[in-house]
C-alpha positions in Angstrom: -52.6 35.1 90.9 -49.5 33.8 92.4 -46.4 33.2 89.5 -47.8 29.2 89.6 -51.5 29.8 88.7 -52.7 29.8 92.3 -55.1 32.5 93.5 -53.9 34.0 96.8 -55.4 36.5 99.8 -54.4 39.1 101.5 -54.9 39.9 105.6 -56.7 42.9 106.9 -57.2 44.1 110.0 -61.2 45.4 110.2 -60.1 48.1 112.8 -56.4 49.7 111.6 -53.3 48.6 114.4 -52.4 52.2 113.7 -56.5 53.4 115.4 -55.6 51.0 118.2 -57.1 47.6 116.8 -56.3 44.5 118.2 -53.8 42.2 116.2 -55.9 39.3 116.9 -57.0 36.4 113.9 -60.5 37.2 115.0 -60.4 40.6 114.0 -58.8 40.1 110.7 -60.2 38.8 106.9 -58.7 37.8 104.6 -59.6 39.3 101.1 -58.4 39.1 97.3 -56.3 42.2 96.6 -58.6 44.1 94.5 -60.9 44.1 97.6 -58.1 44.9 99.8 -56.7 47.7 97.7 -60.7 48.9 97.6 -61.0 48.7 101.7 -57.8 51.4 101.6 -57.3 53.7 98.8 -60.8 53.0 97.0 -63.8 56.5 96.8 -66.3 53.8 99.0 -63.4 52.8 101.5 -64.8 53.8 104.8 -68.2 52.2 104.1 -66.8 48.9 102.3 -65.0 48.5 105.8 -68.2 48.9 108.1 -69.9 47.0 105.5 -67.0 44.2 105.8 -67.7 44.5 109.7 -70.9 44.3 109.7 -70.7 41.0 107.8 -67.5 40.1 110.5 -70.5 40.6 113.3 -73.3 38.3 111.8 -70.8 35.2 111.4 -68.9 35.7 114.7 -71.3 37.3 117.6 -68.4 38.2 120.0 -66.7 40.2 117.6 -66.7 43.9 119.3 
């Protein structure tokens, strides 16, 4: 929660700028930041990704 009550999110990119992924909106989610401290440093990080691009897929069908 942001200092007034509000709930915020955090941007990540599905395929890391630093592996070569595009810095495009369509290839970035936005998440809380337990989720998005989960997707990097969490035991299940590598699979919550692909899960989180897997879900990316079925809502947007170009998505590569």
């Amino acid at each position: 929660m942001k200092p007034d009550g509000e709930p915020y999110l955090e941007p990540h990119h599905l395929r890391r700028l630093s592996d070569g992924g595009p810095d495009h909106p369509a290839h970035v989610i936005s998440l809380c930041p337990n989720c998005h401290r989960r997707v990097h440093f969490g035991r299940d990080a590598t699979e919550y990704n692909q899960s989180l691009v897997t879900r990316m897929r079925a809502i947007e069908p170009d998505f590569r």
